[in-house]
C-alpha positions in Angstrom: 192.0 73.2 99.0 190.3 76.6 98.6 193.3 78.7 97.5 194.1 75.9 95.0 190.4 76.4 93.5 191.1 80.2 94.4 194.0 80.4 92.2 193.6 78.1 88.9 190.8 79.4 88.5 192.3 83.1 88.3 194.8 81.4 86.2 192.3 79.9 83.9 189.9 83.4 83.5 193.5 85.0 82.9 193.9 82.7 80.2 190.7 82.7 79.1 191.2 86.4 78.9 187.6 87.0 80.8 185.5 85.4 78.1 182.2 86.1 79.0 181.5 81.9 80.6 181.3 80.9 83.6 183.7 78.1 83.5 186.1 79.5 85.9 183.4 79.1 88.6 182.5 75.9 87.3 186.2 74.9 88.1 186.3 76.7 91.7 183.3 74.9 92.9 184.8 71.2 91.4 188.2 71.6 93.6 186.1 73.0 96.4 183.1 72.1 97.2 182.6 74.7 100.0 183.9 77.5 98.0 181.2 79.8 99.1 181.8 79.6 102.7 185.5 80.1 101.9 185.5 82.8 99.5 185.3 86.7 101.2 182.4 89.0 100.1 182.7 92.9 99.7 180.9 95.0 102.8 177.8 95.3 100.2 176.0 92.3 98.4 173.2 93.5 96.3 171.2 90.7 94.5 168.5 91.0 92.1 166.0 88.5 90.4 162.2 88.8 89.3 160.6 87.8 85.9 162.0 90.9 84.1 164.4 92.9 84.2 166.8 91.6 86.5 170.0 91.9 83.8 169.0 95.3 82.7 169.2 96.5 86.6 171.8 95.2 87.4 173.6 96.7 83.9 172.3 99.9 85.4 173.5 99.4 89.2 177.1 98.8 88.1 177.5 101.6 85.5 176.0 104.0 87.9 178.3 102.6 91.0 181.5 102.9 89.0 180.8 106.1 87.6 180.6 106.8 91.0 184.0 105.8 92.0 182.8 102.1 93.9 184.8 99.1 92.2 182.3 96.6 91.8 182.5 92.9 90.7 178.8 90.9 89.5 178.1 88.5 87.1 176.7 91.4 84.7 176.9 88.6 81.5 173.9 87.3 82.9 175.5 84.2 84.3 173.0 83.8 87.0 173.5 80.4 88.8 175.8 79.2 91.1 179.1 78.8 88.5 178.5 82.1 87.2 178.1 83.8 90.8 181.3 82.4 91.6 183.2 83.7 89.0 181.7 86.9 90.2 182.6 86.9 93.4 185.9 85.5 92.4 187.0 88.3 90.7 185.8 90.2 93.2 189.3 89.0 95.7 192.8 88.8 95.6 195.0 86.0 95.5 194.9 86.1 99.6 190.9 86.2 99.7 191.1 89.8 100.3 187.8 91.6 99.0 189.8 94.3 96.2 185.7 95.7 95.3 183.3 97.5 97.4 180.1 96.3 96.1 179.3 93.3 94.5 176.0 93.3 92.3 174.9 89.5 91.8 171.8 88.4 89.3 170.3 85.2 90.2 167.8 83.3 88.7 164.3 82.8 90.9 164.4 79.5 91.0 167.8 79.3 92.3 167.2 81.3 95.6 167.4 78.3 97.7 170.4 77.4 97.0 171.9 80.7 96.2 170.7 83.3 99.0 172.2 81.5 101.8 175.3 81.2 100.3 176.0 84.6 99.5 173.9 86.3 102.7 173.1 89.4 100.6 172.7 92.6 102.3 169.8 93.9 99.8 167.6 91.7 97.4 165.9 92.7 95.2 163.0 91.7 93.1 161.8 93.7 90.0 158.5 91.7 89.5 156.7 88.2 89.3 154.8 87.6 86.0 153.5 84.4 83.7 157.1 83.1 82.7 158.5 80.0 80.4 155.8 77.5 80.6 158.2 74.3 81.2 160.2 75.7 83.6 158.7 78.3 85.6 154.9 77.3 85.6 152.8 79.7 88.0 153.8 83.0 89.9 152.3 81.1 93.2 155.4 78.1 92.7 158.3 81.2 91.7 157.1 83.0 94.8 157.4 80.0 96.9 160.8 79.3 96.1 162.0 83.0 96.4 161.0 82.5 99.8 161.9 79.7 101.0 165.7 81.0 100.0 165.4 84.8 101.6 167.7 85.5 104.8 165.8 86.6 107.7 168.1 90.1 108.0 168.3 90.8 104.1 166.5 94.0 103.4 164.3 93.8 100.7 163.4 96.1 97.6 160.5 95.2 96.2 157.7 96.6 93.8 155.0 98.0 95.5 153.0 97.7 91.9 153.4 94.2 92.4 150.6 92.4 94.0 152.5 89.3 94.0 156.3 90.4 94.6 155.5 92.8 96.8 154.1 90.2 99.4 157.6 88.3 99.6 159.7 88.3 103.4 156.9 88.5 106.0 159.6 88.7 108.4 162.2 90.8 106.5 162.7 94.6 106.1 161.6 95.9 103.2 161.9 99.6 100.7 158.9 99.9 98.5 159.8 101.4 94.9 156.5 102.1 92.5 155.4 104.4 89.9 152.1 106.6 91.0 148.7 107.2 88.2 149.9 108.1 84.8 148.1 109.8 82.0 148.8 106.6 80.0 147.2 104.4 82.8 144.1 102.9 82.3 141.1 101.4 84.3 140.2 98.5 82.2 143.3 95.7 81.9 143.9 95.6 78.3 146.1 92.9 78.3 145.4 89.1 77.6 147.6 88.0 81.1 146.7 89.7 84.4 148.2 87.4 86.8 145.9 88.4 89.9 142.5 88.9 89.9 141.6 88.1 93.7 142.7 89.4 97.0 145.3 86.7 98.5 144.2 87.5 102.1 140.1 86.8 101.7 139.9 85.6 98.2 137.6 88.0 96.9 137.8 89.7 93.5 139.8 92.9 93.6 139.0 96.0 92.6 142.0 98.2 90.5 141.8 101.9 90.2 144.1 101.9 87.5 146.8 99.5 85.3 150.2 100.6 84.4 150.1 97.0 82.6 149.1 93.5 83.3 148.5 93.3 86.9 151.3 96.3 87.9 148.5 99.0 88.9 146.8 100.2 91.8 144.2 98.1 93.6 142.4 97.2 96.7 140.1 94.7 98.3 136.7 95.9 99.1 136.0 93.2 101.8 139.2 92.8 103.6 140.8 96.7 102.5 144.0 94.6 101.3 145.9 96.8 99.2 149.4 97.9 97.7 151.9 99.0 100.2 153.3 102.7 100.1 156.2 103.2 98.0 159.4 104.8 100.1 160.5 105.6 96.6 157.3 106.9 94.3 157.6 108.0 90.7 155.0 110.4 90.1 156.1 111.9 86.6 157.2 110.9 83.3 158.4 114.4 81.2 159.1 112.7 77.5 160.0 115.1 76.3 162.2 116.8 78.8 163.1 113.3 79.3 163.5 113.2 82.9 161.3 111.6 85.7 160.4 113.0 89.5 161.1 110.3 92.5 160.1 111.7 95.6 160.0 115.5 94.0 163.5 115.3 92.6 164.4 115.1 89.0 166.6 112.5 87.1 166.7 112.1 84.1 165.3 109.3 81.7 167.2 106.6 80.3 164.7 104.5 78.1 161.0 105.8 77.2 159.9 102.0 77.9 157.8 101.9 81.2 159.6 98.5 81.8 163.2 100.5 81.8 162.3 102.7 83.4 160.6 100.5 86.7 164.3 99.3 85.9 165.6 102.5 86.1 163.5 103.5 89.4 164.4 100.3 91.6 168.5 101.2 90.6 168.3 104.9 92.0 166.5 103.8 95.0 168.9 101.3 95.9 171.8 103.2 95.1 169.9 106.5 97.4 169.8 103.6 99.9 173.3 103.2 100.3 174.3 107.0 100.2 175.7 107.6 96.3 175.5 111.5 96.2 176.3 112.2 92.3 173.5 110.4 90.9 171.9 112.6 87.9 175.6 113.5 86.2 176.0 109.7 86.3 172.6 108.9 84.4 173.7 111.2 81.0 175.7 108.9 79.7 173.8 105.6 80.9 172.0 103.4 78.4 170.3 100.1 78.4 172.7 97.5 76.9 172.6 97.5 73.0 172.0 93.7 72.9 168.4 94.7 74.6 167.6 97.8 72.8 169.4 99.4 70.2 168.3 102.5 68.3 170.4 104.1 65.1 169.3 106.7 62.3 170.0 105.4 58.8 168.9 108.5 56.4 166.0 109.6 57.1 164.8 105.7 58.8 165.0 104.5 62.6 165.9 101.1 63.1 165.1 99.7 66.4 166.0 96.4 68.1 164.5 94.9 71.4 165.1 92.0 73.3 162.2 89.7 74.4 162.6 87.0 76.5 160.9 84.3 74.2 158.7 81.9 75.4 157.6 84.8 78.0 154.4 86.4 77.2 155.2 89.5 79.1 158.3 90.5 77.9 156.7 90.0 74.4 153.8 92.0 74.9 155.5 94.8 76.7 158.2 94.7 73.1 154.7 94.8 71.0 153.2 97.5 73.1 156.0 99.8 72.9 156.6 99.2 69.2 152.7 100.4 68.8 153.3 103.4 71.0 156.3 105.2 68.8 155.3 107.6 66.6 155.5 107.4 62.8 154.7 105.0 60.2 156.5 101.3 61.2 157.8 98.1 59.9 158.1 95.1 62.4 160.6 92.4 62.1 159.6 89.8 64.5 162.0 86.8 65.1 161.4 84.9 68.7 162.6 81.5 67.5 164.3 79.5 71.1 167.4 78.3 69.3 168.0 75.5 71.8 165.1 74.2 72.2 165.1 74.1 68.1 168.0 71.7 68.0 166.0 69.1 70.1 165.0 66.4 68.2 161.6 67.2 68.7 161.6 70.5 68.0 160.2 70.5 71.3 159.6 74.3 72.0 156.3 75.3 74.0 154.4 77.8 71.6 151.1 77.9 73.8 152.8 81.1 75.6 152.0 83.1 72.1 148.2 83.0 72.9 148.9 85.2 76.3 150.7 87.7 74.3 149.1 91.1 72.7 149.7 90.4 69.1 146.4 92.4 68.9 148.5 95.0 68.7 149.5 94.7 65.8 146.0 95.7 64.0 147.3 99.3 64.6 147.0 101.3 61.5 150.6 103.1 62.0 152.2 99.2 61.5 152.5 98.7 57.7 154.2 95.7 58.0 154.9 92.3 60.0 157.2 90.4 58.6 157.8 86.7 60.5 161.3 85.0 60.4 162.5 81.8 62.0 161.6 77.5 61.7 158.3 78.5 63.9 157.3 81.9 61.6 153.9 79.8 60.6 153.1 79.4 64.0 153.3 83.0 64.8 151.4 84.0 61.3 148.6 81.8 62.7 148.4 83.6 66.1 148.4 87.0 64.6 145.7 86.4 61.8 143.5 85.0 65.0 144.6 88.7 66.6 142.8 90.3 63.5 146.0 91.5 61.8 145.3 91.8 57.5 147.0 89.1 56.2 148.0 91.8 53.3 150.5 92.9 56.1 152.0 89.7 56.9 155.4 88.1 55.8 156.8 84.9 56.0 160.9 84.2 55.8 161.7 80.8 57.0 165.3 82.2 57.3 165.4 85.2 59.9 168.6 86.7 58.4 166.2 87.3 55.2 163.5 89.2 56.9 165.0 92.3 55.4 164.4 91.4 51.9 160.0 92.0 52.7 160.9 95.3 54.1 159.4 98.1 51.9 161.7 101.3 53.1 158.4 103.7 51.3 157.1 105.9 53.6 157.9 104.7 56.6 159.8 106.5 59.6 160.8 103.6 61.4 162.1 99.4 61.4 161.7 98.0 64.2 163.0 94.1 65.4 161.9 92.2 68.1 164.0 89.0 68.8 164.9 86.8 70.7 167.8 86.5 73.6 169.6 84.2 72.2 169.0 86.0 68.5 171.5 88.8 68.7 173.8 87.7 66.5 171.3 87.7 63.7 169.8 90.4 65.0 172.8 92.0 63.8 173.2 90.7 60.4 169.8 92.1 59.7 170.8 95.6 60.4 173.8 95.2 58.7 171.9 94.1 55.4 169.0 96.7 56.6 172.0 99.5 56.5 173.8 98.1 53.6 170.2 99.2 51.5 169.5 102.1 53.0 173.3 103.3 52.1 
């Protein structure tokens, strides 16, 4: 029965012509139901998960590895569960189960490591972080933590963030390679974000004590009753040149990809994996890699920048670290802000979750460099409401119950760049936006 599944559902992605769905795994796990155990694996299974940035690494670990002469197969669509690891791992074979790819890079969803880890038997997982997450499904780091575990493979070696307080104390039993990033200039002692996740040591209980914060609770910090503290990085990142644009892990230089400090952790866990398993040509590689334009686009219309990020909505993290960096770039900026969760909008009752907007730093917003925010999308109120509370003028604030018309309050005077945080399932009109955006500028 395998090669039946095997087969039509190579027939069916051929016919499909690789649409990016997972539906041909969905078929090769209906006709069998052991697929998994059937279907051959490449000598090297990397899989990654964590709050953020799993998609993003994994972008970065097959771009690198093919530039490097590896085939690879992964589910880089972000097709994380079981149908779309399948497909993955399907493609990865011949018609005769015969792996045709050296590496296979799999994404996976934290809550699915259970069921997913012991199927594939990885040979490396890795975890970029643990943070506050989507309030109806992933509740508290503590319960995502608990079900990383219970899914981890005694003899899978595990990357993990040293920053990480909570991450980094996953696979008491398993191997593990530390990646962090040491004391920046930017750093700062005193958390100045609404969410730090942990406060107290998890060995003794006792309040910690942080030298510094990168952001939230990624930082440096130690307990002064039991000495609990982060573990030493095999892989440290100890400078950020912007303007060179290159960073220094363990006193050799690469170069940058993204100026985000979340990219670039992103950036840091992909070289240490791939220095792991012996690619040579790393740095000619990195010129030509770039985050994936559907999470950060950047394009020069006259004299403007226009800037898209993804955030992951309903994820106070990922939205804060979007806000953060759009306060950060220099110049004068106008900020499109459209985090609408277009599925949970067609429920009946409107059901989406909008206490998460409380944990985020819209406070950053009350920077003076910001001229405008301009709110799009059915919940736009909702957020006007949380960023008055944040102290933002309400001079500076605009309302478009239709995102695609955001661009219509945009004042193009004086202003070096436009920048649009949205959501992932907004890219589409993400686009549109820029088109009209471009269409005024022209």
């Amino acid at each position: 029965m395998f090669y039946i599944s095997l087969w039509l559902s190579k027939v069916y992605l051929f016919l499909t012509k690789n649409k990016m769905n997972d539906k041909a795994g969905s078929l090769a796990l209906k006709l069998d139901k052991n697929f998994y155990k059937h279907i051959n694996k490449p000598g090297i299974v990397i899989a990654v998960t964590g709050t953020n940035g799993k998609t993003t690494t994994c972008n970065f670990l097959v771009d690198l590895l093919e530039k490097n002469g590896y085939k690879v197969t992964s589910n880089r669509e972000g097709a994380n569960f079981l149908p779309g690891i399948a497909k993955a791992l399907m493609k990865g074979v011949n018609l005769f189960n015969k792996p045709k790819v050296d590496v296979a890079i799999i994404e996976f969803d934290e809550l699915g490591s259970k069921k997913v880890l012991p199927l594939i038997k990885p040979t490396y997982v890795a975890v970029t972080n643990l943070f506050s997450d989507t309030m109806k499904r992933n509740a508290h780091t503590d319960y995502v933590f608990s079900k990383i575990e219970e899914g981890l493979p005694k003899d899978t070696v595990l990357f993990l963030n040293a920053d990480d307080l909570i991450s980094s104390q996953l696979g008491k039993d398993n191997p593990k390679i530390y990646f962090g990033i040491d004391k920046l200039k930017t750093d700062s002692k005193v958390n100045h974000s609404l969410v730090q996740d942990i406060r107290v040591c998890p060995k003794c209980y006792t309040p910690l004590e942080f030298d510094y914060f990168h952001y939230h609770h990624l930082g440096k910090a130690r307990c002064p009753k039991c000495g609990f503290t982060n573990p030493t990085p095999k892989y440290n990142l100890t400078d950020i040149d912007y303007k060179k644009r290159t960073i220094t892990i363990n006193k050799e230089q690469y170069l940058l990809v993204n100026d985000g400090l979340f990219n670039i952790y992103n950036e840091l866990l992909a070289i240490a994996i791939l220095k792991e398993i012996g690619v040579k040509n790393i740095n000619e590689s990195l010129k030509t890699l770039e985050v994936v334009k559907t999470r950060y686009n950047k394009i020069k219309v006259k004299n403007i920048e226009i800037i898209s990020q993804m955030a992951k909505g309903q994820n106070p993290i990922a939205v804060s670290r979007a806000l953060d960096y759009t306060k950060n770039l220099e110049g004068k900026k106008e900020v499109i802000i459209i985090l609408d969760d277009v599925y949970d909008q067609k429920a009946l009752d409107r059901s989406e979750v909008m206490s998460w907007i409380y944990d985020s730093d819209f406070e950053v917003l009350k920077d003076d460099n910001i001229k405008k925010v301009i709110i799009g999308g059915f919940r736009a109120y909702d957020y006007k409401v949380r960023i008055l509370m944040a102290g933002v003028d309400e001079k500076k604030i605009f309302v478009s119950p239709l995102e695609v018309d955001t661009y219509k309050y945009l004042d193009f005077k004086n202003i070096d760049k436009i920048i649009i945080i949205h959501d992932i399932y907004l890219n589409k009109k993400t686009n549109e936006i820029i088109s009209k955006i471009k269409d005024v500028l022209e």
